[in-house]
N, C-alpha and C positions, 0 to 999 in steps of 0.2 A: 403349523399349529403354534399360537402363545399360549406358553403354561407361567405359572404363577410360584413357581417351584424356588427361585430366589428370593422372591419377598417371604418364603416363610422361614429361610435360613437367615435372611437378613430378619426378622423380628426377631426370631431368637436368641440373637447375636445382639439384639438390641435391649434396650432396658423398659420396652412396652410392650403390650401383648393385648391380644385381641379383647380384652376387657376396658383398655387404657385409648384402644383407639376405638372405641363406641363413647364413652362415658367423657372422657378428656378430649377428643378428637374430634366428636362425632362424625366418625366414619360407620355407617348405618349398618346394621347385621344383615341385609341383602347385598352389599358390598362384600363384607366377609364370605359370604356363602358365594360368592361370584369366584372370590378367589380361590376359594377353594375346589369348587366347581370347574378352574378354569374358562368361564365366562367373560364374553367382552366388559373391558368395561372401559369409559370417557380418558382420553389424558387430564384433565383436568382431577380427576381421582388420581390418574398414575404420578401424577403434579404432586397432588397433597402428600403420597405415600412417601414419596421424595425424600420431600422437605420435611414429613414427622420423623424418617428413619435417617434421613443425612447421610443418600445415598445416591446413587445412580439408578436411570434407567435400568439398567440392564443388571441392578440387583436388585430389580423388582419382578421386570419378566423376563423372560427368554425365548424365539423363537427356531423352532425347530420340523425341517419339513415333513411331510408324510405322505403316504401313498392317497388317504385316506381323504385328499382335500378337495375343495370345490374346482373342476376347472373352470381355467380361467376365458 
């Protein structure tokens, strides 16, 4: 499963916040709710959040497996 559990340590960490990346950003409040949600979302988004927090992949998401997942 990818969770979205670094991009909220990396925002925090950063000097924007979920009001800075709708209004400055526009990164859309169903985006937000995604990630919070842990919901797919485009790399093209995982792209943007990158390049607003001036980070890496993989301080944005994390994968981690589960019993719980679709076989393949």
């Amino acid at each position: 499963m990818i969770t979205y559990e670094p991009f909220w340590d990396s925002l925090s960490r950063s000097k924007e916040s979920t009001y800075t990346l709708i209004n400055k950003y526009h990164i859309s409040s169903s985006t937000i709710d995604k990630l919070r949600k842990n919901k797919p979302l485009n790399t093209t988004t995982i792209n943007d959040l990158c390049r607003i927090l001036d980070c890496k992949v993989e301080q944005i998401m994390k994968y981690t497996p589960t019993e719980n997942e679709q076989i393949l």
